[in-house]
Structure formats: structure tokens, C-alpha cells
C-alpha positions as CSV (number, residue, x, y, z in Angstrom):
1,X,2.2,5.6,-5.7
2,X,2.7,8.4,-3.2
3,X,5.0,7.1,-0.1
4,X,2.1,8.7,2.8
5,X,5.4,8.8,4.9
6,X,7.4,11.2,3.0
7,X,4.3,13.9,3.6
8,X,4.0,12.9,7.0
9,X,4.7,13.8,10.4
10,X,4.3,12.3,14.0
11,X,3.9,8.6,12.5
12,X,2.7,6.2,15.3
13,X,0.5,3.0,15.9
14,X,-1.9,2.6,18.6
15,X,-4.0,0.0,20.2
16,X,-2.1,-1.7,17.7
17,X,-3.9,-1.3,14.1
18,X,-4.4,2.4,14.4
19,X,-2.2,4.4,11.9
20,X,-1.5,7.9,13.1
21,X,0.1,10.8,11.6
22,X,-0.2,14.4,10.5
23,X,-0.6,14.6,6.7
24,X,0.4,17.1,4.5
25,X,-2.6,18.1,2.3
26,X,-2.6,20.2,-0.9
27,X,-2.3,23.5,0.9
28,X,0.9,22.4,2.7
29,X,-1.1,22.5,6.0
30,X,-0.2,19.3,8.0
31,X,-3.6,17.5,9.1
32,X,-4.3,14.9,11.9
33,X,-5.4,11.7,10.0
34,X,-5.9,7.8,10.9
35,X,-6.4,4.8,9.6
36,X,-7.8,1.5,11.0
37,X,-4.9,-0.9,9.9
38,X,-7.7,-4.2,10.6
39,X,-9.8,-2.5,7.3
40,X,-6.7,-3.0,5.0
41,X,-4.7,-5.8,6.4
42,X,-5.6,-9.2,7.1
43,X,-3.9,-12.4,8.4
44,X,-3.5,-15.6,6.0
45,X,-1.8,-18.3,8.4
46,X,0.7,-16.2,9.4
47,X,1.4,-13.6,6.5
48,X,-0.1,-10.1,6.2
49,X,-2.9,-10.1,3.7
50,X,-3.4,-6.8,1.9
51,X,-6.8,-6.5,1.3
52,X,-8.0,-8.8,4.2
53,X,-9.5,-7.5,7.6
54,X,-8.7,-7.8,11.1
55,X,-5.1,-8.8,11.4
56,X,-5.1,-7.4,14.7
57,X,-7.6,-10.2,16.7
58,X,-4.9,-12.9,15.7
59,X,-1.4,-11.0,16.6
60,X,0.5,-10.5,19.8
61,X,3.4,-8.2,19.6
62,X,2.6,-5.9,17.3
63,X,5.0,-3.2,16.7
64,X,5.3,0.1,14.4
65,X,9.2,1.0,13.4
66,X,11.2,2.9,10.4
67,X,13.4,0.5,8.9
68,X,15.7,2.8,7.2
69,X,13.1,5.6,5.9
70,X,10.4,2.8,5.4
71,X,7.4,2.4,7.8
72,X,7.2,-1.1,8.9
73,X,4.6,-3.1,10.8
74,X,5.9,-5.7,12.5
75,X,3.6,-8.6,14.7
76,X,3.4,-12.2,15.2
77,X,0.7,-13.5,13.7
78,X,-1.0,-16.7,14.6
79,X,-1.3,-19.6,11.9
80,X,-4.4,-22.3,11.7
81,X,-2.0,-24.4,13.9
82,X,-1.9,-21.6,16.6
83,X,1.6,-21.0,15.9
84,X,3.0,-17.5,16.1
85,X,4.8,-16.3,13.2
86,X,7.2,-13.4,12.8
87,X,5.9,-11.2,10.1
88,X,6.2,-7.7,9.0
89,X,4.8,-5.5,6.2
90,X,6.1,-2.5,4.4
91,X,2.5,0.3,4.9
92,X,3.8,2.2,2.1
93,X,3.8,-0.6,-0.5
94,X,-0.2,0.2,-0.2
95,X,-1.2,3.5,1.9
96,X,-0.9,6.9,0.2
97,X,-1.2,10.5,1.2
98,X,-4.2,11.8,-0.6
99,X,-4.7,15.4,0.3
100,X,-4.3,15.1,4.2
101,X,-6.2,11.6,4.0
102,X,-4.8,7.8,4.2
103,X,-5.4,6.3,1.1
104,X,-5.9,2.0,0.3
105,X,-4.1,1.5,-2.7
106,X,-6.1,-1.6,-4.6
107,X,-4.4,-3.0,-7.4
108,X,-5.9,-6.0,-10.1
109,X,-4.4,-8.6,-8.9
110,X,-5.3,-8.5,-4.8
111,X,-8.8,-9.1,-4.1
112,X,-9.9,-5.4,-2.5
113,X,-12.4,-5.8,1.1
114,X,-12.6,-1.7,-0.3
115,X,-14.2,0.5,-2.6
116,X,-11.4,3.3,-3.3
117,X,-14.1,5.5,-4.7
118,X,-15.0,9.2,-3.1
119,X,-18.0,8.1,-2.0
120,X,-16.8,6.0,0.2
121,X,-13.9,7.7,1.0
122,X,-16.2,10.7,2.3
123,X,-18.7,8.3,4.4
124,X,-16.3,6.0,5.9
125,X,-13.7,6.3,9.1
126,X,-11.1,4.3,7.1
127,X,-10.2,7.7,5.1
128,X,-9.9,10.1,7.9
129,X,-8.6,13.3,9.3
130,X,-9.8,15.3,12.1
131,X,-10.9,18.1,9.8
132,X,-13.5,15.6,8.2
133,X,-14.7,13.6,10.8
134,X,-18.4,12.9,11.4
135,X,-19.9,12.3,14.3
């Protein structure tokens, strides 16, 4: 897989579950591009959920940071007991850089929310830079 982070500058978080950077597409140009965190990452009683939704409407705290050269999302996530739970997540063990575009890397044995194909990569805000945005 292709670390998004090493081809990327100006890597931020806002509102919370928005991932923001400038990409590095194939012609070495650097492209705005964004992804909606709550369409990749879900919360299951206090861990982050690859492949789940909506993470974001049961954390408080969250909170984007390198650790080292790794991009970590950090929150506290709320269990079925209400409890807040320290968690973090490593965004490159499942985002890629593909062409100037965030990328949801599916794999067999996490149930996908996602269809990783073109098509909806072309029709959908999830896979996003400014240079392909429809209105």
C-alpha cells in the first residue's frame, strides 16, 4: 500500500472527520483533496472500525497528530455504556494516494461500507480533489 502521507503536503483534520491535504498526483503536481473520515471509520464500543461509518457522532476530543512520520487520529470514543474511551488509529494503515485522490483500502477480511471501484470513485465525494469536484 501507498503511505497517502509520504505524497502529501498540508495534512490537517477539520470539523473533526475531514481529512485534508495536497496530494501529489502522477504528474508531480500537488492537488487539494479530502476525505470524509465518518465514510471509512466507524466506532465499535470504543475502538475505531475500519470499514464502519460515522465515528465522528460518538467522539469528543478528536485530534489529528504525526506520531513520528505516521498520521494518527486520535478521539475518545463513547462505548454502549457511555463511557469515553481513549482510542487512536494509524490513517495510513488504510488511505492511499491514488493519483492526487484519497484512496479506501478494503481488504478480505474487514467487512467494506465501500465499493473501491472507478465508478464510484468518480461519482462519490469520498474520493476527492478540487480538480474533480462536482457540483
Amino acid at each position: 500500500m501507498s503511505n497517502f502521507h509520504h505524497s502529501a503536503q498540508d495534512t490537517r483534520v477539520d470539523d473533526g472527520h475531514i481529512l485534508r491535504a495536497r496530494l501529489q498526483n502522477g504528474n508531480g503536481d500537488f492537488v487539494d483533496a479530502e476525505c470524509n473520515l465518518n465514510d471509512c471509520l466507524g466506532n465499535d464500543n470504543g475502538r475505531f472500525d475500519w470499514g464502519g461509518r460515522g465515528f465522528a457522532d460518538s467522539a469528543e476530543n478528536i485530534r489529528f497528530e504525526f506520531e513520528g512520520d505516521q498520521p494518527i487520529l486520535r478521539a475518545r470514543l463513547f462505548n454502549v455504556e457511555g463511557q469515553a474511551i481513549d482510542a487512536d488509529v494509524n490513517l495510513c494503515e488504510r488511505l492511499s494516494n491514488n493519483d492526487g485522490n484519497f484512496h479506501f483500502e478494503c481488504t478480505s477480511y474487514i467487512h467494506c461500507t465501500h465499493s473501491p471501484s472507478q465508478e464510484y470513485a468518480s461519482n462519490n465525494a469520498f474520493y476527492r480533489n478540487d480538480s474533480k469536484t462536482k457540483t
